[in-house]
C-alpha positions as a printed Julia matrix, in Angstrom:
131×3 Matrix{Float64}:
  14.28   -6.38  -12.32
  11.87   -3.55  -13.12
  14.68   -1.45  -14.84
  16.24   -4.85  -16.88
  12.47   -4.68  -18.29
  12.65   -1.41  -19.55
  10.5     0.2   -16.54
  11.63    3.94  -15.9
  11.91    3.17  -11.8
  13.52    4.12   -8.72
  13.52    1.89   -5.77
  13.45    3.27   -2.17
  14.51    1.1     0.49
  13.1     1.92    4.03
  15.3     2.32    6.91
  15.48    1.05   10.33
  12.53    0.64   11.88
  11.22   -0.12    8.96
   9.97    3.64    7.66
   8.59    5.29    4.53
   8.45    9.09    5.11
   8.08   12.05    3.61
  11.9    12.34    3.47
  12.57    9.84    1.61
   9.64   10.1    -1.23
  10.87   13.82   -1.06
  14.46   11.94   -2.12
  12.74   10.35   -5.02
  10.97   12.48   -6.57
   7.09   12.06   -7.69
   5.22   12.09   -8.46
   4.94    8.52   -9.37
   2.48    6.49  -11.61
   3.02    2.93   -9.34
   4.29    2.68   -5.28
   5.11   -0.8    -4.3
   4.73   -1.39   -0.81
   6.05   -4.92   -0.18
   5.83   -6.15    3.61
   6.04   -3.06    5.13
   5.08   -4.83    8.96
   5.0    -1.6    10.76
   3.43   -0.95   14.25
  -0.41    0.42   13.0
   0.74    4.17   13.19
   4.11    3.48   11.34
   1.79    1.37    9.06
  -0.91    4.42    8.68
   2.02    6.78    8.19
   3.75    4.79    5.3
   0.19    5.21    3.91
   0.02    8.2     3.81
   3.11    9.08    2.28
   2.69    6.46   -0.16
  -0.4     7.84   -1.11
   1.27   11.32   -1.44
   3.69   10.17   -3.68
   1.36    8.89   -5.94
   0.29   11.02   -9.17
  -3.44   11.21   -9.9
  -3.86    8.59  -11.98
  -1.15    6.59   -9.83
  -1.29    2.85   -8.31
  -0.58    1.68   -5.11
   0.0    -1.83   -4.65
   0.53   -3.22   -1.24
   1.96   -6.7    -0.21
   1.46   -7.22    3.68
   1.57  -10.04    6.0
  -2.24  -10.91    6.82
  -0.96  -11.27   10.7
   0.41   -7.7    10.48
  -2.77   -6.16    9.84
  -4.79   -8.45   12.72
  -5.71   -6.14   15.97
  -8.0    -4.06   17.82
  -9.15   -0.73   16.71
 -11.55    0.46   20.28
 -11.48   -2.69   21.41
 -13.33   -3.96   18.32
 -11.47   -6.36   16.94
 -11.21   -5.63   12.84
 -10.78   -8.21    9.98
  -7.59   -7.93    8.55
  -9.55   -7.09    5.22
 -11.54   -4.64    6.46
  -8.86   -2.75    8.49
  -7.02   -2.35    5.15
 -10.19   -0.91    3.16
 -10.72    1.29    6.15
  -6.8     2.58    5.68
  -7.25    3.11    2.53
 -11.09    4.61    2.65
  -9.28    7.4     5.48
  -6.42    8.11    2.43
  -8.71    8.9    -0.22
  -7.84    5.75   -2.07
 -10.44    3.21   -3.75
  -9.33   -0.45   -3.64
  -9.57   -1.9    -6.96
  -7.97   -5.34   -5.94
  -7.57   -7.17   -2.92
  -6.72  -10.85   -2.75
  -5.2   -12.98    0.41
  -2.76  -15.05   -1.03
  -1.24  -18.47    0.89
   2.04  -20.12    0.21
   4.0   -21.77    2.04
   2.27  -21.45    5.44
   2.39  -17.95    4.55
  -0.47  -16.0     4.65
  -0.31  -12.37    2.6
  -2.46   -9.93    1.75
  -2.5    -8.32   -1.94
  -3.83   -4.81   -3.08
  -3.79   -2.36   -5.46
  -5.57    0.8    -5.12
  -6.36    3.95   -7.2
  -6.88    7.93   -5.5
 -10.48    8.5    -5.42
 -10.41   10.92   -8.5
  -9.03    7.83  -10.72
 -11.49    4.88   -9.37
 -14.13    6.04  -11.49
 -12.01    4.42  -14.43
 -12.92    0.58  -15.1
 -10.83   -1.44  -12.97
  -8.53   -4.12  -13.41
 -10.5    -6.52  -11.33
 -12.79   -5.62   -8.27
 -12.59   -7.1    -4.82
């Protein structure tokens, strides 16, 4: 869709478990001005780890947008339990990323969770919309 727009793109598909590495952003190049994380529903290391290389593919003034299933990001972090929002502010705060925009979205009976976030050197442009 992206390319039939005119968007200069390449699309990375995850393997089994579902896994973004360093491999395969090393594979496609960067860095990159967007990463599009859509439902990646990873254990919460997997999930922290697809992070991170997301973030490292991303070029300074880069954008990460992240679609996730609001249930994936419920749980415990020290037996505290976290709000889904919060967790994914705090995953994002440990990566050196600012959240511009976050927005739950329902649909459906489904429940997701929208962001987009900036590396800390590039939040201190205005943003699109603040959470």
């Amino acid at each position: 869709c992206a390319a039939r727009a005119g968007f200069r793109c390449r699309v990375v598909l995850a393997g089994e478990p579902y896994s973004l590495g360093e491999r395969e952003i090393a594979r496609a190049g960067g860095p990159f001005d967007a990463v599009v994380l859509d439902q990646p529903s990873a254990s919460a290391a997997e999930f922290a780890a697809m992070l991170a290389a997301a973030r490292g593919a991303l070029g300074a003034c880069g954008h990460l947008w992240l679609f996730e299933r609001y249930e994936a990001l419920e749980g415990s972090r020290e037996k505290v339990v976290e709000h889904p929002l919060a967790r994914l502010r705090r995953l994002l705060g440990e990566l050196q990323l600012q959240c511009e925009w976050l927005s739950p979205i329902e649909a459906d009976g489904e429940h997701v969770l929208a962001a987009v976030a900036v590396p800390v050197s590039n939040s201190e442009q205005p943003a699109m919309r603040r959470a």
